[in-house]
N, C-alpha and C positions, 0 to 999 in steps of 0.2 A: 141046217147050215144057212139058207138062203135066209133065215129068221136075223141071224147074228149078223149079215152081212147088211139089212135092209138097218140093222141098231145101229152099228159102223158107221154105215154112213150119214145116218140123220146126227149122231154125236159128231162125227167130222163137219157137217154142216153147221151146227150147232157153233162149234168151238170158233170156225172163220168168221159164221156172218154174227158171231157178236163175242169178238175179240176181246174189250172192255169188261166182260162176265167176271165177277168173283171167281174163286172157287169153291164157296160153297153153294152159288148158283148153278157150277160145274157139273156138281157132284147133283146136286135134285133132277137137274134134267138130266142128267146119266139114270138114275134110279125113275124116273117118269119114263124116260122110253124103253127102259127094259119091262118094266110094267106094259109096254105098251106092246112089246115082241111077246111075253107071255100071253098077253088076250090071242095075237096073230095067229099063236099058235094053237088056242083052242077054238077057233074061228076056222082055220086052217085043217084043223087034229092032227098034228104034225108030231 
């Protein structure tokens, strides 16, 4: 859970500090940082 919350939030940071974003730049950085909770998690072994 603490995995989904740390994507949450860097997506909510994402979306404010660059307002201007497409959304298909949206969508790459949503799927890059979930990639990025998956490593956590075997980094983690969660």
């Amino acid at each position: 859970m603490n995995i989904f919350v740390i994507w949450l939030v860097m997506v909510v940071a994402w979306n404010f500090g660059y307002p201007q974003a497409s959304p298909l730049e949206d969508v790459v950085v949503a799927i890059l940082l979930s990639l990025f909770g998956t490593i956590l998690k075997k980094y983690f072994k969660m």
